[in-house]
Legacy VTK file of the C-alpha trace (Angstrom):
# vtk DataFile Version 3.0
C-alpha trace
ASCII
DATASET POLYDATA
POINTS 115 float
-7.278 -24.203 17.771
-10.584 -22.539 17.032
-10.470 -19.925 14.184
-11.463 -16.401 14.843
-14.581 -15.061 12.105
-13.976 -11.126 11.727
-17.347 -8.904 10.676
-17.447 -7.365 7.710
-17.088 -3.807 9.422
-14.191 -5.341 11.188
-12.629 -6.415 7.614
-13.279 -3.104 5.922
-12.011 -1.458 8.724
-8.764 -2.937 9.297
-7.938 -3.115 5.403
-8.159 0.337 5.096
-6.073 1.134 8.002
-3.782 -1.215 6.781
-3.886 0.270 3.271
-3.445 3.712 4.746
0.305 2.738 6.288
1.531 0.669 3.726
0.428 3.535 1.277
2.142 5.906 3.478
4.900 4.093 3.664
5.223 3.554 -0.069
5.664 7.375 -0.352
8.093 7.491 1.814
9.796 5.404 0.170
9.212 7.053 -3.147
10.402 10.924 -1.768
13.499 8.952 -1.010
14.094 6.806 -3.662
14.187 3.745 -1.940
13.233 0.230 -3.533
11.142 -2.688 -1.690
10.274 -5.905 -2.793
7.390 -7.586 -4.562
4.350 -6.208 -6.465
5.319 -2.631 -4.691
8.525 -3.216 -5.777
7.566 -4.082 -9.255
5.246 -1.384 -9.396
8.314 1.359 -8.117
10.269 -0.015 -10.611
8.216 0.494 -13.238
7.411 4.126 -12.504
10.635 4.750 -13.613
10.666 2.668 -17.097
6.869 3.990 -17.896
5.203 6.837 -17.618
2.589 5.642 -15.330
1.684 6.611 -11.574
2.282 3.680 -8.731
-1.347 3.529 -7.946
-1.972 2.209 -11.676
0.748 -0.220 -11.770
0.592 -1.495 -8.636
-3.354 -2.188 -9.725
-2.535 -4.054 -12.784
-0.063 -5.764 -11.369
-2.065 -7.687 -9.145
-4.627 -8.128 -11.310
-3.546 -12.216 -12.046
-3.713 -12.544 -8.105
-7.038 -12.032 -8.097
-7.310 -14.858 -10.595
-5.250 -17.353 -8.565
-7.191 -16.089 -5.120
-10.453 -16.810 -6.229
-9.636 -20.697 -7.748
-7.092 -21.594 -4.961
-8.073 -20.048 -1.734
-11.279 -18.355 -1.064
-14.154 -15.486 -2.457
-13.768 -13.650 0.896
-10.452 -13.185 0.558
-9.943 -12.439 -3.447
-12.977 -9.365 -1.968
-10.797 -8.316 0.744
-7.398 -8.416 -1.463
-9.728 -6.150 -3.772
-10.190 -3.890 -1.581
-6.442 -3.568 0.279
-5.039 -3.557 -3.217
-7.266 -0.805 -4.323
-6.750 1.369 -1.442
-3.187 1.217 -1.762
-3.449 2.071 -5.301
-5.774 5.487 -4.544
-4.377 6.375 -1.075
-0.910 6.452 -2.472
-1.856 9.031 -5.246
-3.125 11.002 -2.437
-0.921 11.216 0.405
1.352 13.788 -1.606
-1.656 16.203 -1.270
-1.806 15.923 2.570
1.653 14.807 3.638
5.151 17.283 2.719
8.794 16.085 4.192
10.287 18.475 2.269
11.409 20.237 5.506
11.680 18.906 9.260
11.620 20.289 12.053
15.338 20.724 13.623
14.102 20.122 17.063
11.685 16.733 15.972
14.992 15.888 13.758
16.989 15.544 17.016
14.548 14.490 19.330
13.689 10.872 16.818
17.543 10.647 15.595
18.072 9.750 19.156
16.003 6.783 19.094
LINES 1 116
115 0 1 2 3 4 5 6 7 8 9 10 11 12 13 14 15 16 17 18 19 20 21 22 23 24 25 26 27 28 29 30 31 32 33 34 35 36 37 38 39 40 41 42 43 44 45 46 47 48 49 50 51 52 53 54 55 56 57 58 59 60 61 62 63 64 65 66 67 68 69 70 71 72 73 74 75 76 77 78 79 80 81 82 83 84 85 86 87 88 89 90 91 92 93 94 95 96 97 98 99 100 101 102 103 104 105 106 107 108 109 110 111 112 113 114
């Protein structure tokens, strides 16, 4: 099987879209009060014992992966772990400005509880 080599714009681009729905879905999560598992889920959980925003903990929770990323498996990838982690950290502290479910729309309510 022959491996696939990505660009660097194609590795920056993809771990920021990827950092953009995983961040998004982290606040949904949070306006709900929902849990997931690993660092996320570590880093939820500890919102609540310490007054200290997701993006922060979620950073310095990873923080001994970059460690074990850059001995075990490669520099390229402790990089591109840098930069998914770090997105997710920033994008999550900034979705709240952009994105409000406080209210939905009764007819968009109906039309996706269908599904």
């Amino acid at each position: 099987m022959q491996k696939t080599k990505h660009s660097v714009i194609e590795d920056v681009f993809a771990l920021i879209s990827a950092g953009l729905f995983v961040a998004f879905g982290v606040y949904l999560f949070q306006s709900q009060d929902l849990m997931v598992g690993g660092a996320a889920g570590l880093a939820l959980l500890g919102t609540y014992a310490f007054d200290m925003d997701f993006g922060l903990l979620f950073f310095l929770i990873n923080l001994p992966f970059y460690t074990l990323a850059w001995t075990q498996i490669s520099k390229r990838f402790t990089i591109n772990t840098f930069i998914s982690v770090t997105t997710v950290s920033v994008l999550t502290e900034q979705i709240p400005a952009f994105v409000d479910i406080s209210h939905v729309n009764p007819f968009s309510q109906r039309y996706l509880a269908e599904f």
